[in-house]
ROTIMAR-481177 format. One record per atom (N, C-alpha, C): atom name; residue number from 1; x, y, z; residue in three letters. Coordinates in nm, 4 decimals, decimal comma, always signed. Example, Ala and Ser with C-alpha at 12.3 -4.5 7.8 and 13.67 -1.06 7.14 Angstrom:
BEGIN
+------+------+----------+----------+----------+------+
! name ! resi !        u !        v !        w ! resn !
+------+------+----------+----------+----------+------+
!    N !    1 !  +1,3190 !  -0,5690 !  +0,7800 !  ALA !
!   CA !    1 !  +1,2300 !  -0,4500 !  +0,7800 !  ALA !
!    C !    1 !  +1,3200 !  -0,3300 !  +0,7800 !  ALA !
!    N !    2 !  +1,2850 !  -0,2250 !  +0,7080 !  SER !
!   CA !    2 !  +1,3670 !  -0,1060 !  +0,7140 !  SER !
!    C !    2 !  +1,2900 !  +0,0030 !  +0,7870 !  SER !
+------+------+----------+----------+----------+------+
END
This chain:
BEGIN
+------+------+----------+----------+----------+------+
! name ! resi !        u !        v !        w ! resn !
+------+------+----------+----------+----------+------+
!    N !    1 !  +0,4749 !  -6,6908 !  -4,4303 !  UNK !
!   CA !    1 !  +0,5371 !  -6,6029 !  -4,3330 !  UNK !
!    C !    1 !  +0,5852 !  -6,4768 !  -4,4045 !  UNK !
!    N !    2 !  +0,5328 !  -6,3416 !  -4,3655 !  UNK !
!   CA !    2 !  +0,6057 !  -6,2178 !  -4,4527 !  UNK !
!    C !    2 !  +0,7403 !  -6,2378 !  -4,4163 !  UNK !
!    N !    3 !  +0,7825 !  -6,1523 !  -4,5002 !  UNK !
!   CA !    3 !  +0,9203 !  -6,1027 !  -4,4872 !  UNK !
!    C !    3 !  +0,9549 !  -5,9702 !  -4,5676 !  UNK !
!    N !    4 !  +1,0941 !  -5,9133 !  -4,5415 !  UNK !
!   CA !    4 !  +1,1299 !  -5,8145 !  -4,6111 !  UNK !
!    C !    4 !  +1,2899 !  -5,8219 !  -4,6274 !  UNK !
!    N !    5 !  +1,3022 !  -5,7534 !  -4,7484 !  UNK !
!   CA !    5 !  +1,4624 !  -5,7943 !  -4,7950 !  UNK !
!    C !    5 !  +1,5314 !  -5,6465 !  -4,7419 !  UNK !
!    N !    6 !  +1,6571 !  -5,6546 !  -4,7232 !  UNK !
!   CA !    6 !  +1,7435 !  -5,5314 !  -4,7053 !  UNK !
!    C !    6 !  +1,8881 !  -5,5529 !  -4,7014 !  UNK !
!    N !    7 !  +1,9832 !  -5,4905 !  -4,7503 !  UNK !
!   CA !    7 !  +2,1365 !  -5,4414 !  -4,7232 !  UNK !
!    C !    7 !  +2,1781 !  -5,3851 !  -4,6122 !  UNK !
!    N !    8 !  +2,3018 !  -5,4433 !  -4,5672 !  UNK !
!   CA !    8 !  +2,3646 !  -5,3819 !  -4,4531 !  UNK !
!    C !    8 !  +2,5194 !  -5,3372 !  -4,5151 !  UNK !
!    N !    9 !  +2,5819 !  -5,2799 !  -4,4052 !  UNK !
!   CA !    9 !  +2,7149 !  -5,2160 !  -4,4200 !  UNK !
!    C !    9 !  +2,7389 !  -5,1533 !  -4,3111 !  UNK !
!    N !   10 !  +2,7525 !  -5,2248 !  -4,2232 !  UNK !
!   CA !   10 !  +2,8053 !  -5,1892 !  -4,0414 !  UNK !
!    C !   10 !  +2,9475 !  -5,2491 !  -4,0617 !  UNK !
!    N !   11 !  +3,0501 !  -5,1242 !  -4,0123 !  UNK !
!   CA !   11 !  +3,1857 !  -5,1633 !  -4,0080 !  UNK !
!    C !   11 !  +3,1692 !  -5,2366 !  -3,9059 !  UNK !
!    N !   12 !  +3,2877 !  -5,2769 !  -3,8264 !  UNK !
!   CA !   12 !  +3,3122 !  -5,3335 !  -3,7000 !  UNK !
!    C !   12 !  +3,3151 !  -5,2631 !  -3,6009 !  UNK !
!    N !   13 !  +3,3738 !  -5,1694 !  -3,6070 !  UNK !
!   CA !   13 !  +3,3546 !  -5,0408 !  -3,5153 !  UNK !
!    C !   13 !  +3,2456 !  -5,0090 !  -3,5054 !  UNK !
!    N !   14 !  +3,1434 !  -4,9826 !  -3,5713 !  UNK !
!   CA !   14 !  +3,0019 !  -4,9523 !  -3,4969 !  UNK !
!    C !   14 !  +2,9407 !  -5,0458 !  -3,4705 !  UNK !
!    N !   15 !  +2,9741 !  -5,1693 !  -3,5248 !  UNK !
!   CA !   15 !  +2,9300 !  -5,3015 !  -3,4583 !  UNK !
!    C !   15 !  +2,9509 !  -5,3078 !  -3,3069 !  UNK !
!    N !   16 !  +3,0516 !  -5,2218 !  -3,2707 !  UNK !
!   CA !   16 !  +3,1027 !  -5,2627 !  -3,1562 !  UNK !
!    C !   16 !  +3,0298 !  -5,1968 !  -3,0250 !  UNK !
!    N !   17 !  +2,9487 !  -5,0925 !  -3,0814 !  UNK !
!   CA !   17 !  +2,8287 !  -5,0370 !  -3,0247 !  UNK !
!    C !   17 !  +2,7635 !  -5,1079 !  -2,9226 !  UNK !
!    N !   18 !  +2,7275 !  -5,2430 !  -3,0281 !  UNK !
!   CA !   18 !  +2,6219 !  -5,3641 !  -2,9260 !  UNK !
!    C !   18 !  +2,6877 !  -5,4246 !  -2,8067 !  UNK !
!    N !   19 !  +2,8136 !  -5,4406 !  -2,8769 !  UNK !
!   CA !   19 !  +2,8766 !  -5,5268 !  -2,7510 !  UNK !
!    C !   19 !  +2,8567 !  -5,3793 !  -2,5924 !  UNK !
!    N !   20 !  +2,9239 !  -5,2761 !  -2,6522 !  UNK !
!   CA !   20 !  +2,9606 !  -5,1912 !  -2,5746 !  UNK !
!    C !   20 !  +2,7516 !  -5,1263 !  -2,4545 !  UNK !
!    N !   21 !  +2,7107 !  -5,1802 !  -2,5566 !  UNK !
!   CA !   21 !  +2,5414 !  -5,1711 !  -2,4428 !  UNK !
!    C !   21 !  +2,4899 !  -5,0484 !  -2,5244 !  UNK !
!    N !   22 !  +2,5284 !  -4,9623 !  -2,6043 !  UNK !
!   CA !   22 !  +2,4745 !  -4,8772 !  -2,6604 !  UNK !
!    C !   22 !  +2,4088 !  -4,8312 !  -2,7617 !  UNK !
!    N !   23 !  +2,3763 !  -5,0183 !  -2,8484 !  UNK !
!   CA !   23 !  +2,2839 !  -4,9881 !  -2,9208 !  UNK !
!    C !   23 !  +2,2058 !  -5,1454 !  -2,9264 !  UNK !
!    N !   24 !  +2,0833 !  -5,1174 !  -2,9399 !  UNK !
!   CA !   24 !  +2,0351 !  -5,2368 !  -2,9164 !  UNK !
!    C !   24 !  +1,9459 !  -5,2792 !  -3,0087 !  UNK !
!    N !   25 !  +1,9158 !  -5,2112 !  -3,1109 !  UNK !
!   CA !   25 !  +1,8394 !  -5,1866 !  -3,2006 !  UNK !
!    C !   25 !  +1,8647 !  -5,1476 !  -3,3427 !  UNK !
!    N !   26 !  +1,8755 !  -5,2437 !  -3,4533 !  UNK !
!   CA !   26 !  +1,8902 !  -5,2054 !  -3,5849 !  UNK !
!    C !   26 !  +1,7671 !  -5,1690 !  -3,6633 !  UNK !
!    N !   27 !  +1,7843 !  -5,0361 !  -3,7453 !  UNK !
!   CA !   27 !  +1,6453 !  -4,9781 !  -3,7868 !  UNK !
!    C !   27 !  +1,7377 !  -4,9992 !  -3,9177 !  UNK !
!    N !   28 !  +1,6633 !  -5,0205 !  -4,0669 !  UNK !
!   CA !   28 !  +1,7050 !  -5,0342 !  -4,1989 !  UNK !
!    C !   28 !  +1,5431 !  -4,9959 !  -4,2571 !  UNK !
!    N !   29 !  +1,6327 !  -4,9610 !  -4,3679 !  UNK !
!   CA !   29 !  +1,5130 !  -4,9672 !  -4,4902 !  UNK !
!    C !   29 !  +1,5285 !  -5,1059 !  -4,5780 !  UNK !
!    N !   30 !  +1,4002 !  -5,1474 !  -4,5902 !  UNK !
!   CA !   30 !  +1,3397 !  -5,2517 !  -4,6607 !  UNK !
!    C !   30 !  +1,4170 !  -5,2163 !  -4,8086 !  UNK !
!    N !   31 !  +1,4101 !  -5,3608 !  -4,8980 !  UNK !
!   CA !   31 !  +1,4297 !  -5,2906 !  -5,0558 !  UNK !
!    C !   31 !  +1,2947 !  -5,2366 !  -5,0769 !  UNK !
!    N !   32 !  +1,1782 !  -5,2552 !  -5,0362 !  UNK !
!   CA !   32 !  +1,0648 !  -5,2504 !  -5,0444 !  UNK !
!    C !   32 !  +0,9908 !  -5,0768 !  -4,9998 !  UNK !
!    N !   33 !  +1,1391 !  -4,9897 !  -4,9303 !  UNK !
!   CA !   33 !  +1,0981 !  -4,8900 !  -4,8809 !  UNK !
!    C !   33 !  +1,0611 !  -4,8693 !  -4,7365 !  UNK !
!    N !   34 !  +0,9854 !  -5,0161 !  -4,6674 !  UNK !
!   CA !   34 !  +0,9575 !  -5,0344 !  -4,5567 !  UNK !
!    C !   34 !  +1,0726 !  -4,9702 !  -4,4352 !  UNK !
!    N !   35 !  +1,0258 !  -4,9227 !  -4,3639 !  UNK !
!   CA !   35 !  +1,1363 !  -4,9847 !  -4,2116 !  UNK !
!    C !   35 !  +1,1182 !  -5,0177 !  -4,1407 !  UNK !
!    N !   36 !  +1,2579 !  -5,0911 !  -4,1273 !  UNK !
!   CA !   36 !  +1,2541 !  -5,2038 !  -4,0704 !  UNK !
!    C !   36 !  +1,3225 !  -5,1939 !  -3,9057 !  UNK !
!    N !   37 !  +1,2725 !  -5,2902 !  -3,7833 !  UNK !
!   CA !   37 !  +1,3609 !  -5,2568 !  -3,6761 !  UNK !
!    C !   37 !  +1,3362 !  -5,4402 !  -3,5807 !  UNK !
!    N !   38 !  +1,4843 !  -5,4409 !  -3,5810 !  UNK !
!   CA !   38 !  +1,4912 !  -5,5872 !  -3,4588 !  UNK !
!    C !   38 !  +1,5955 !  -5,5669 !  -3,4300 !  UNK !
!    N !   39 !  +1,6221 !  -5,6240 !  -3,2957 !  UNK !
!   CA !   39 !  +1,7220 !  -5,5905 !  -3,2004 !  UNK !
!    C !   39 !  +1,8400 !  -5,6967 !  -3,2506 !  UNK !
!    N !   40 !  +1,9827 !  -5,5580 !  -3,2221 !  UNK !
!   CA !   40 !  +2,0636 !  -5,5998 !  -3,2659 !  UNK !
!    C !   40 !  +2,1080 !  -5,7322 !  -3,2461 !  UNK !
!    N !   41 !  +2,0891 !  -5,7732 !  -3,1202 !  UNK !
!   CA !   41 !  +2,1775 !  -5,9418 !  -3,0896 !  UNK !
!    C !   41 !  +2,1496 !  -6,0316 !  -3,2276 !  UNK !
!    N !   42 !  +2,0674 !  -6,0519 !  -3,3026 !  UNK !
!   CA !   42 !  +2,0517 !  -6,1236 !  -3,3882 !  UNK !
!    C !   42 !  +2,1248 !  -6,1271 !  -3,5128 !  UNK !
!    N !   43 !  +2,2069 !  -6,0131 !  -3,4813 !  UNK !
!   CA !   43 !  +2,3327 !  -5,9781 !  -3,5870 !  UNK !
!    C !   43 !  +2,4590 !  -6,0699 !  -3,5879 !  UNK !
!    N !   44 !  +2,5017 !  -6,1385 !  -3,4750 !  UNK !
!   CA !   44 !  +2,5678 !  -6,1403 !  -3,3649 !  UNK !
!    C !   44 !  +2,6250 !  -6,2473 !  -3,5055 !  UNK !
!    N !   45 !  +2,5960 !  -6,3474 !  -3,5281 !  UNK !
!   CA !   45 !  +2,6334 !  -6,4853 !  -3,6175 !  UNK !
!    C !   45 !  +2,6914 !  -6,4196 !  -3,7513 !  UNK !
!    N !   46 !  +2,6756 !  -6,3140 !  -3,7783 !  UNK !
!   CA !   46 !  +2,7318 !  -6,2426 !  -3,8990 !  UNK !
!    C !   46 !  +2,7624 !  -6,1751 !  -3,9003 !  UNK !
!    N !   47 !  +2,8923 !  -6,1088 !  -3,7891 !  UNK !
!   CA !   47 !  +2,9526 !  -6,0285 !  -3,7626 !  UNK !
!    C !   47 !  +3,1628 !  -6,1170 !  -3,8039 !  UNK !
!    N !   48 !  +3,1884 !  -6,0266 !  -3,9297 !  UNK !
!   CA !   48 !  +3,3264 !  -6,0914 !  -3,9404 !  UNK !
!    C !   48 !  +3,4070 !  -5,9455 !  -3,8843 !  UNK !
!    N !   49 !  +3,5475 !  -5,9672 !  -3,9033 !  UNK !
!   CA !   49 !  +3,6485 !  -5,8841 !  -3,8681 !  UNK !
!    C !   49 !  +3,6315 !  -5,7480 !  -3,9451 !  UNK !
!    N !   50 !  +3,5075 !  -5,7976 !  -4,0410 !  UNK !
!   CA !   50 !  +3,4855 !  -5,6183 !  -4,1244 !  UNK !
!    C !   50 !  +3,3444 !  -5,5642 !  -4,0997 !  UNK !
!    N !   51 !  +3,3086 !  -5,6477 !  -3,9910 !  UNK !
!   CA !   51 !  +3,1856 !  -5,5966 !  -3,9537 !  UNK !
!    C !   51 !  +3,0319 !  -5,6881 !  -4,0025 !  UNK !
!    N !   52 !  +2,9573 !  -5,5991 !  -4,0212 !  UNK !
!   CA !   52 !  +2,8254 !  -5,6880 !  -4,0923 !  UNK !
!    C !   52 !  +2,7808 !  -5,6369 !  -4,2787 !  UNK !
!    N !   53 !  +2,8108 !  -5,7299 !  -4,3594 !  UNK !
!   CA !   53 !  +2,7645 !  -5,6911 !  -4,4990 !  UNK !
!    C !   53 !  +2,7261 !  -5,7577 !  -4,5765 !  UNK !
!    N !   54 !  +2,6125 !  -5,7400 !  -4,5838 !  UNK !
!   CA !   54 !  +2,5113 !  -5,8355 !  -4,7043 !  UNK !
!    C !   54 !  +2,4223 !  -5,7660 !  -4,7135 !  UNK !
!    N !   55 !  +2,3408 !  -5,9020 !  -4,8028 !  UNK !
!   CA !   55 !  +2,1924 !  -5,8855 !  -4,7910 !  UNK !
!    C !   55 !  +2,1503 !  -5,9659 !  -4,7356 !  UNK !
!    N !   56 !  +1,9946 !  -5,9467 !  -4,6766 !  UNK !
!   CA !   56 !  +1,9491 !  -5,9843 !  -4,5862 !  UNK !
!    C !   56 !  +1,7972 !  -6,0096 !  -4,6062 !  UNK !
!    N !   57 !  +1,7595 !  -6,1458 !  -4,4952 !  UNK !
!   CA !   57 !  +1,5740 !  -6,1519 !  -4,5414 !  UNK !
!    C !   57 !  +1,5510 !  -6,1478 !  -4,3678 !  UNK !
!    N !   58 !  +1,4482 !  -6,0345 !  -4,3251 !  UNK !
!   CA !   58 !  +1,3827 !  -6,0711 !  -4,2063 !  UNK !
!    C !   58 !  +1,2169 !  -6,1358 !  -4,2216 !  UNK !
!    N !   59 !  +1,2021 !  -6,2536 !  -4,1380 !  UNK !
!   CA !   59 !  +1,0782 !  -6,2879 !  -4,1309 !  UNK !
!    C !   59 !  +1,0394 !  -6,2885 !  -3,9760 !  UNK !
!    N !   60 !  +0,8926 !  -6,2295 !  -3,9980 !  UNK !
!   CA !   60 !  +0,8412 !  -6,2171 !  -3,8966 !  UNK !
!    C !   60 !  +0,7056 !  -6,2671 !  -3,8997 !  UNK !
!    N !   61 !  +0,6041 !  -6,2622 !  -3,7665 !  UNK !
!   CA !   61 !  +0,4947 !  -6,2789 !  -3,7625 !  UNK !
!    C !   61 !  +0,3871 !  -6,1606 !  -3,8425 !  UNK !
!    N !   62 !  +0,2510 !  -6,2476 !  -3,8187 !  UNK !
!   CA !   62 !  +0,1150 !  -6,1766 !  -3,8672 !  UNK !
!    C !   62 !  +0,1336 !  -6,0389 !  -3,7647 !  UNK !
!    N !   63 !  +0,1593 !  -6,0857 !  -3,6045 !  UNK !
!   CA !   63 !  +0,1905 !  -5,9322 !  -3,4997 !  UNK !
!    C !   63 !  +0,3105 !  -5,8470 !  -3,5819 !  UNK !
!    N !   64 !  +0,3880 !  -5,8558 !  -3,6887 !  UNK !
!   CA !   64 !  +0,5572 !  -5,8135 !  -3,7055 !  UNK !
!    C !   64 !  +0,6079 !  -5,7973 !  -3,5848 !  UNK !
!    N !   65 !  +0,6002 !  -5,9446 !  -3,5436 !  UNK !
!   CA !   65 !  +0,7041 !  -5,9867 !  -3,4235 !  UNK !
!    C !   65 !  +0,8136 !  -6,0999 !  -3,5018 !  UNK !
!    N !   66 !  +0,9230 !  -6,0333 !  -3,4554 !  UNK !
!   CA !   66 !  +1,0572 !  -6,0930 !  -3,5291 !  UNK !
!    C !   66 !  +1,0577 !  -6,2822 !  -3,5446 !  UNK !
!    N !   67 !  +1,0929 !  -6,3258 !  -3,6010 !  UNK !
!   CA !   67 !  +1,0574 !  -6,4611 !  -3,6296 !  UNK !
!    C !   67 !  +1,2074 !  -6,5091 !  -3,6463 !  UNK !
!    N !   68 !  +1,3024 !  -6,4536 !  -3,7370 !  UNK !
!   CA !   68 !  +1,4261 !  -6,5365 !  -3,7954 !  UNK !
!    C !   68 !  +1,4848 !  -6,4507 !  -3,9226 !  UNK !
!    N !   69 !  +1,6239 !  -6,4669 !  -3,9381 !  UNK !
!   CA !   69 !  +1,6917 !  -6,3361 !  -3,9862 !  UNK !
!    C !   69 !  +1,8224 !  -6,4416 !  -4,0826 !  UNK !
!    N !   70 !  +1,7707 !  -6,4005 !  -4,2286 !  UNK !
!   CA !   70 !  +1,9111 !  -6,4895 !  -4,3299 !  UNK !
!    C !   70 !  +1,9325 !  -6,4013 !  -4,3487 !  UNK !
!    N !   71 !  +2,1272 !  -6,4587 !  -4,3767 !  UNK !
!   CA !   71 !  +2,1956 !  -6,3886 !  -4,4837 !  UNK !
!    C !   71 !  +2,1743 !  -6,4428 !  -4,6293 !  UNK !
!    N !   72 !  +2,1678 !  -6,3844 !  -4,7601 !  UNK !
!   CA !   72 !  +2,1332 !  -6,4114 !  -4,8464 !  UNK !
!    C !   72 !  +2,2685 !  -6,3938 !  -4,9801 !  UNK !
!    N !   73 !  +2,2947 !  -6,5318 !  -4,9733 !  UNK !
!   CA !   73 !  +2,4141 !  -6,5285 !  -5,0802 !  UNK !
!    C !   73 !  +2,4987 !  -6,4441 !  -5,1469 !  UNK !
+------+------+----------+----------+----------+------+
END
């Protein structure tokens, strides 16, 4: 299954975007350079009181249709 690695750093406040309907969509750069885009709800499980921050692995399909989204230690 591909995948691609990337960093986040969404305070809470712009986290709060999604809830609020106005963003629905996280675009990142890959470590790989790639970019990257899946809709925000999938953020939702790793959202603390400071927002969203790690690193991260998205896997997707052969289509790069979203598949499943870790946080990475």
């Amino acid at each position: 299954m591909p995948n691609s690695l990337f960093y986040l750093n969404i305070s809470a406040q712009e986290y709060l975007r999604v809830y609020q309907g106005s963003a629905r969509q996280v675009v990142v750069r890959g470590t790989d350079g790639t970019t990257l885009s899946f809709p925000a709800q999938h953020l939702r499980r790793f959202v603390s009181h400071d927002g969203v921050q790690g690193r991260f692995m998205l896997n997707y399909d052969a289509e790069h249709k979203f598949v499943s989204l870790q946080k990475l230690g």
